[in-house]
N, C-alpha and C positions, 0 to 999 in steps of 0.2 A: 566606503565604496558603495554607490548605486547600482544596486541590482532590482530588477523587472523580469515577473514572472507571466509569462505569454501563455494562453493555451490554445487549442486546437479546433475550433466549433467550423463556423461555414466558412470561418476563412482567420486569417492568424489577427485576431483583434488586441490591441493591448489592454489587458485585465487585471493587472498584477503592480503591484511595485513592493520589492522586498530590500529595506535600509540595514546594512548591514553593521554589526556593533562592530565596534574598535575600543583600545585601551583608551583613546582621546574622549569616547564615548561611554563610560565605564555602565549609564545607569539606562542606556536605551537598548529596547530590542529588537530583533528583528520582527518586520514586517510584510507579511503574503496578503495584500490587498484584493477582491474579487469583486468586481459588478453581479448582479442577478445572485450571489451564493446565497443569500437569506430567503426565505420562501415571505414574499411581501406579507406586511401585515396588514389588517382590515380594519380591525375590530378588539375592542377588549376582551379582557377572560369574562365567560357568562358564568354571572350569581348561579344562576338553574342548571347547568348544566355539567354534570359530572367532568374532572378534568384528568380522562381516561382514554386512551387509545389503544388499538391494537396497528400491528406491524408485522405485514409479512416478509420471509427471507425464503428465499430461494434455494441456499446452501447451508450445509452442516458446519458448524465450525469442526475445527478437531481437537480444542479446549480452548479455554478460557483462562488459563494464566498468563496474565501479560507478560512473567518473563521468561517463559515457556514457548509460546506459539511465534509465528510469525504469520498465519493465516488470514489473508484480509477477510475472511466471512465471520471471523471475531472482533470486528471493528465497533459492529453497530453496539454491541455489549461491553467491553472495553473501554470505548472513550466517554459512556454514559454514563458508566461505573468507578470509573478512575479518572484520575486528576495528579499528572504532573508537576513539576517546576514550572514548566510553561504551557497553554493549552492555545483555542484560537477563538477568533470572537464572531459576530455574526456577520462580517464583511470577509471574513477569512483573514485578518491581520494577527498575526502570533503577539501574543499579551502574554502576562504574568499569569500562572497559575497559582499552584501553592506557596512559592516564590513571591514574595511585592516587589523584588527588586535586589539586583547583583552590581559588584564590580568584576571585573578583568584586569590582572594585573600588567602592567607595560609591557612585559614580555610577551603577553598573551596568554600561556600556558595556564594561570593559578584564576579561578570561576569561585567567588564567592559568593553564595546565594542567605539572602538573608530570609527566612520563612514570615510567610501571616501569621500571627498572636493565634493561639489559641484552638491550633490544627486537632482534629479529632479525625478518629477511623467510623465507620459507620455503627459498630458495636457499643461506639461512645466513648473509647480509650483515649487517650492522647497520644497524638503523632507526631514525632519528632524528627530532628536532623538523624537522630540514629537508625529510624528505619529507611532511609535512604541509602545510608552506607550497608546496613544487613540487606537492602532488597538488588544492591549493584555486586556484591561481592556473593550473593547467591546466582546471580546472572553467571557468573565466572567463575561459576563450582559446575565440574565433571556431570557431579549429576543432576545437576537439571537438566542439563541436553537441553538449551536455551537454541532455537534455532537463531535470534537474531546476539548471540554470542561475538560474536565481529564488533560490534555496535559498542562495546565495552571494552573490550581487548585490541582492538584497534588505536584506540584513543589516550585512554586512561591508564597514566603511569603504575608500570611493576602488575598490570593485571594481565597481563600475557602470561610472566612469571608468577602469576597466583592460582592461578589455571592451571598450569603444568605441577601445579605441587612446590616449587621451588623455594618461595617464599611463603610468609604468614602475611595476613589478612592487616595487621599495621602496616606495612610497605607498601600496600594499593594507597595509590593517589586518590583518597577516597575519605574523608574525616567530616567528623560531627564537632567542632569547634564548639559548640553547646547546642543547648537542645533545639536553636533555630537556626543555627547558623550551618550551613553545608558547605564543605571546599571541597571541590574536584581538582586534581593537576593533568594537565595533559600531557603526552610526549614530546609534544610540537605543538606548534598555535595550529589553530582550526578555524578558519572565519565561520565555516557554519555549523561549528559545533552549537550551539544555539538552534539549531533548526533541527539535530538531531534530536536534543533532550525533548521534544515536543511526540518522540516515539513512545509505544507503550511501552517497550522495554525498560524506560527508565520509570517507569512509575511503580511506585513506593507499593509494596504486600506486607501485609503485619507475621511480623516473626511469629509470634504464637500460634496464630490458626493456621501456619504455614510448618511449624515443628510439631501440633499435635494431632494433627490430620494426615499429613505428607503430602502425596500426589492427589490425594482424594478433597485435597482443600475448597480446588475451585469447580469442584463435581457436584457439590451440593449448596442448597442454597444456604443451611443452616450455619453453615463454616464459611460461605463467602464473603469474609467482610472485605470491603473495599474504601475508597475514600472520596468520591466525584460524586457529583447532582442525585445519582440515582444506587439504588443496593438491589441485591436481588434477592427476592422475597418467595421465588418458585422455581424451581428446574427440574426439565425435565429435556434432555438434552435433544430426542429425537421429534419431542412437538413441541414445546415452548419456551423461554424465560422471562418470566415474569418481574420487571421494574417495580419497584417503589420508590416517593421521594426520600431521601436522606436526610431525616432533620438533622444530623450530624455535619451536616457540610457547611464550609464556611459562609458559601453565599446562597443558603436555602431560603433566604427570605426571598431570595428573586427567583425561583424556582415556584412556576404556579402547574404542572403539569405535578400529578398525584400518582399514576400508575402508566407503565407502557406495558404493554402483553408483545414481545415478538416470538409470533406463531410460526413454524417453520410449516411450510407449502410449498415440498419441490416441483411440483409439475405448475409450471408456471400461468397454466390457461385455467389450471383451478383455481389458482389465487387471484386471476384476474375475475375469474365470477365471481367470487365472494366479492370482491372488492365494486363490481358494479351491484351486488346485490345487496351493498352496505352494511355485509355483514364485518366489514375491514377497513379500516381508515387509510391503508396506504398497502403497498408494496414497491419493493425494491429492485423487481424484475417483472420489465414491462416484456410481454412475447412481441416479436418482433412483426407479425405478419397483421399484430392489432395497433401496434403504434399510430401508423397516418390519420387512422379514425378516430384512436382515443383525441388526437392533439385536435383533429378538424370539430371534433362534438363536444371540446373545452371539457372534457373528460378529467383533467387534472394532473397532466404531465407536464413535471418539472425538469428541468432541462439544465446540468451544471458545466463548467468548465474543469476540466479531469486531466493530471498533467501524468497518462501513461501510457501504456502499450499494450497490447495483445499481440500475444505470436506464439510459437511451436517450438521446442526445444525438439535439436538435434543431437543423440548423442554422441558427440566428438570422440570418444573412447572406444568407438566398436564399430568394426569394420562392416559394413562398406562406406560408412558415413565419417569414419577419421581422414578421409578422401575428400579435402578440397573440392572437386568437380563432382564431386556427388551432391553435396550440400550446396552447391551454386545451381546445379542442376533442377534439385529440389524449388531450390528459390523461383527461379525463373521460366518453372513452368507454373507459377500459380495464374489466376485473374484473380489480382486483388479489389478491383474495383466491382466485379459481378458481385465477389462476398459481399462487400460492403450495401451497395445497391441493392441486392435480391433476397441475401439471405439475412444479415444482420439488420439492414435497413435502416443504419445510423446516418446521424450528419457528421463524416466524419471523414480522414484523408487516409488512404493508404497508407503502410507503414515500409519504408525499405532501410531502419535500423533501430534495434532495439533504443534508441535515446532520441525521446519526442522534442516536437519545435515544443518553445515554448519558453523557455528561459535566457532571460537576459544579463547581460554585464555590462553596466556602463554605459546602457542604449543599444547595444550590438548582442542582436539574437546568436544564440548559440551554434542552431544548425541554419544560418544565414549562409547560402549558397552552395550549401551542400548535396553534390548527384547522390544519386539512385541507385549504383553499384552495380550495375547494369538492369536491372528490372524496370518495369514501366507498368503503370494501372493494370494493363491486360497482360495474359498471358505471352515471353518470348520464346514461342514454342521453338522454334528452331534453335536458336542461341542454346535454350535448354536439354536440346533432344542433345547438338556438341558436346556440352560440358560432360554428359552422362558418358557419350562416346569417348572422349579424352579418358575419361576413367575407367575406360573399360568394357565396356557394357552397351557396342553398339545397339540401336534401336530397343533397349532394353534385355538383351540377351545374358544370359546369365545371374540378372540382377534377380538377390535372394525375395521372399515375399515382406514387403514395409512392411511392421508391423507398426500401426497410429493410434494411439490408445490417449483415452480422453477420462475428465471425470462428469458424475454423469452430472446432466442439463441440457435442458430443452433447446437453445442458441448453439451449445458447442456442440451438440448434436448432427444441426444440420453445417455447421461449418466443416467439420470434420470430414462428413459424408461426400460435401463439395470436394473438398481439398483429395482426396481419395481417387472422386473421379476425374477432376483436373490429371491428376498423376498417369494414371491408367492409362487416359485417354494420349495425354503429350507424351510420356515418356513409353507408354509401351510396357508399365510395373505393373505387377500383382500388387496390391493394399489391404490389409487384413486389418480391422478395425475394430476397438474392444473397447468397454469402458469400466469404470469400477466406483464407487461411491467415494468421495474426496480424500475421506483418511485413506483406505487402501490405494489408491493412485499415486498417492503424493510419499507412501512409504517407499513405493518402485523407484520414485523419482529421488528420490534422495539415497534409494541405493544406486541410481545409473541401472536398475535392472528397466530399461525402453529404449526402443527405437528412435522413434518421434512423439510427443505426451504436449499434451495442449496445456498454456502457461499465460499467466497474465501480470504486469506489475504495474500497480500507480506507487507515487511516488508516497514512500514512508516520510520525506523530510524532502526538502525544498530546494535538493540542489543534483546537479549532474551525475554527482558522484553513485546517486542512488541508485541509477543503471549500471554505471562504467564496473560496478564491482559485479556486476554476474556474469564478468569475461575475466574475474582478477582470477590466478591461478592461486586454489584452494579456499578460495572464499567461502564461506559460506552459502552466500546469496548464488557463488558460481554449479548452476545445478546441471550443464552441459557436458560438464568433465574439458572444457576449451583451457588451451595452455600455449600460451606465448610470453615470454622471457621479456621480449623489446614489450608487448601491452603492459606488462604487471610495472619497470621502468617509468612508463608514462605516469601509471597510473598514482607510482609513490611520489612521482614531480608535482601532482595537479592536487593531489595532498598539502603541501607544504607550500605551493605556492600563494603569493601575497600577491604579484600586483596583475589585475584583472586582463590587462589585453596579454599578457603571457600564460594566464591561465584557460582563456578564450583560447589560445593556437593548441595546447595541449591536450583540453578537452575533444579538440576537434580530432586532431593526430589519433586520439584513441579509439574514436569513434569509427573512424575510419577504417583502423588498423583491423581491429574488431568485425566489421561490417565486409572490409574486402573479402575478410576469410571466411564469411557467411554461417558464422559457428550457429545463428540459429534461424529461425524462420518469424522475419517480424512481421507482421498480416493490416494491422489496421491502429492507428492514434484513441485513445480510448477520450468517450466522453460519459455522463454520469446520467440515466435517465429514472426517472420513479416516477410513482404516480401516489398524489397527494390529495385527499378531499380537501375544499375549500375553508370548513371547518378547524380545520387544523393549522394553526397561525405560530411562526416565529421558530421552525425548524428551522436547521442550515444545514451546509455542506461547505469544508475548502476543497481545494483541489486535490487534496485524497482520496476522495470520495466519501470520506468521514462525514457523517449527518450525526448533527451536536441537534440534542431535546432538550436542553438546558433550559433554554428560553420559549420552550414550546406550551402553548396553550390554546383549550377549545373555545369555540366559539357557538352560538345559537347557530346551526342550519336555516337558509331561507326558504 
């Protein structure tokens, strides 16, 4: 099955092509193709000139255990530090990582990954197929409290039932066939299960500094070992982490970048002086109201194709917003297009459903022809002043005060503030607006203790489904508390389905189903922006937003 992956920029351009494996195909993988993803190259690595950077971020992670977090502001640390079965290359096409290469059994269900010779951790131990099966069947232990726990338990036979205690850890679908050889079974064939193992979730933690540490493993840099291009050599969680290269890694001869420093700089206009005043090689959050200038003064904004979403969780579970017409009301009193235009200042499309264009089957876009759900770029104040009335709440009367609570950032700041008075002004509502540093935000949020809470997803893995589950009832990923019986139905068909123009109507079906009931608030198509010195050659990005340093090296400044 051919599949093409589309993204979002100034207008829907084809950037992608993703060949999907089959049992006829035992030894090929899948493929996420990207135009522009590599940050062009110039120039060799300079003899003279130290192969050192610094990196700012904008946001706190809230750890750093891959099979712990699900926070993408632990990306950048993450995929530079670990190394998968499979990872991605500098065109964004998914390749072999610590894997050289698998079969799939005809049925589909049984993935035998055979390992590279001679795998080590960054401590210099050897790495085998058995820390694979101890770092999935810790995923699906109680206590880690693994936010992306779905991603295992979903998939891999008898690990639901190893999760609940029921069964022992031989009965996961889960074996070290010797020390390189790894077999996963699945419950069902998966086409892109292949796209999913390229998540951090599945990437391998060494047993040891993981049983003599505990939760303090990945707190410190003396106990972090990992296995990828880069170890970390410094931490200090609320100002830096400091990279080093890993001569332990398989392919460190290609590996000419020596240290990365990422400096955390929440307030985004600081780190954009530093970054003009060279005392910074890069940052990861460009302020929006300096964009135009940076791009027009070749300043060093890089520009990627990003397959996500930005939008606002509604809580479905608390009254007045369990209310249909309150949530459509919501909806459709925004201007999504002034956000976009004035405040965020992207090139980029409004959003009216959580599941971005951009993905193909067979040649045929996913959301090809798909309405709006009644919303339109600007605000439909009247349609939306109705919907509030139908609920009750003529001209806003009796409506309690929103409360819209955000984590903090200089962008969602003024987004928030907009959307606030968008409200106010169309519906006639009180808006009381809060914010709180990202751990504390996203703990409310995963107790459902919010109203409205600002929310963002790019895509973990490369297929539809990576949205369609934060409508699935009880998911993990579902952080709305939204529960429909006929979606969750869909959603197990478009699982198990094989042949692609019936998986194309299903995805759609749910999309839809999902979207009528306007369980949340989707705002704008995400695209990926940073600013890069010239100096700095052979970075990338796929369309996760993922920026791979693997291949990164300096150059003499002119």
């Amino acid at each position: 099955m051919n599949k093409k992956l589309l993204y979002a920029l100034l207008s829907l351009c084809t950037l992608g092509t993703i060949t999907g494996c089959s049992s006829n195909e035992p030894q090929n993988i899948s493929e996420v193709k990207t135009e522009a993803s590599e940050i062009e190259k110039q120039a060799e690595p300079a003899e003279d000139v130290a192969q050192e950077m610094t990196f700012v971020l904008s946001n706190l992670p809230d750890g750093l255990d891959p099979g712990a977090t699900n926070n993408s502001f632990s990306k950048y640390v993450l995929y530079n530090t670990f190394e998968g079965l499979v990872t991605y290359d500098q065109t964004g096409n998914l390749v072999p990582g610590l894997a050289k290469d698998w079969s799939i059994s005809e049925d589909g269900k049984i993935y035998t990954f055979n390992l590279r010779p001679d795998l080590k951790w960054s401590d210099g131990t050897p790495l085998t197929a058995s820390d694979f099966v101890y770092s999935i069947l810790r995923v699906a232990t109680p206590e880690t409290a693994s936010r992306n726990l779905n991603k295992i338990t979903d998939y891999i036979v008898n690990a639901q039932e190893y999760y609940e205690g029921k069964i022992g850890a031989e009965e996961v679908g889960v074996k070290a066939i010797d020390e390189s050889t790894l077999e996963i079974t699945l419950k069902e064939p998966i086409s892109y299960y292949i796209d999913i193992l390229s998540m951090w979730v599945y990437s391998p933690v060494q047993q040891a500094t993981v049983e003599a540490n505990g939760d303090a493993w990945s707190a410190n840099a003396e106990t972090y070992v990992s296995n990828g291009p880069f170890k970390v050599s410094e931490m200090s969680i609320s100002e830096n982490v400091v990279l080093e290269k890993n001569e332990n890694y398989w392919n460190a001869d290609n590996v000419k970048l020596e240290k990365i420093n990422f400096r955390y700089i929440l307030d985004t206009s600081t780190a954009l002086t530093a970054y003009e005043a060279g005392e910074v090689d890069g940052i990861a959050s460009i302020p929006p109201t300096d964009y135009a200038r940076l791009r027009a003064e070749d300043k060093g904004v890089k520009t990627f194709p990003t397959y996500g979403t930005v939008y606002y969780l509604i809580n479905n579970g608390k009254a007045p917003y369990d209310n249909l017409k309150v949530r459509e009301a919501l909806n459709l009193a925004l201007d999504r297009q002034l956000i976009v235009d004035n405040i965020v200042q992207l090139n980029t499309q409004p959003a009216y459903s959580l599941l971005p264009p951009g993905y193909e089957i067979d040649g045929i876009e996913i959301t090809e022809g798909r309405g709006t759900f009644g919303m339109s770029p600007s605000a439909e104040v009247e349609k939306a002043q109705q919907a509030l009335a139908d609920a009750g709440y003529p001209n806003g009367e009796n409506f309690p005060v929103l409360e819209l609570s955000y984590y903090s950032d200089d962008v969602v700041k003024k987004v928030v503030e907009a959307m606030a008075q968008m409200w106010e002004t169309n519906l006639n509502i009180d808006v009381e607006v809060s914010s709180n540093e990202w751990v504390l935000f996203y703990e409310d949020v995963i107790e459902e203790d919010y109203s409205v809470a600002a929310m963002g997803l790019t895509a973990y893995y490369f297929h539809p489904t990576g949205f369609l589950t934060s409508a699935k009832t009880g998911d993990i990923a579902n952080l709305s508390g939204y529960s429909n019986p006929e979606y969750d139905a869909l959603f197990e068909q478009i699982k198990a389905e094989t042949d692609p123009n019936k998986s194309i109507e299903l995805i759609r079906q749910a999309d839809a189903l999902a979207s009528d009931d306007y369980f949340l608030i989707p705002l704008y198509y995400k695209t990926s922006d940073i600013l890069l010195h010239d100096n700095i050659q052979g970075a990338y990005m796929n369309a996760q937003a993922t920026l791979f340093f693997k291949d990164t090296y300096v150059v003499g400044k002119e």
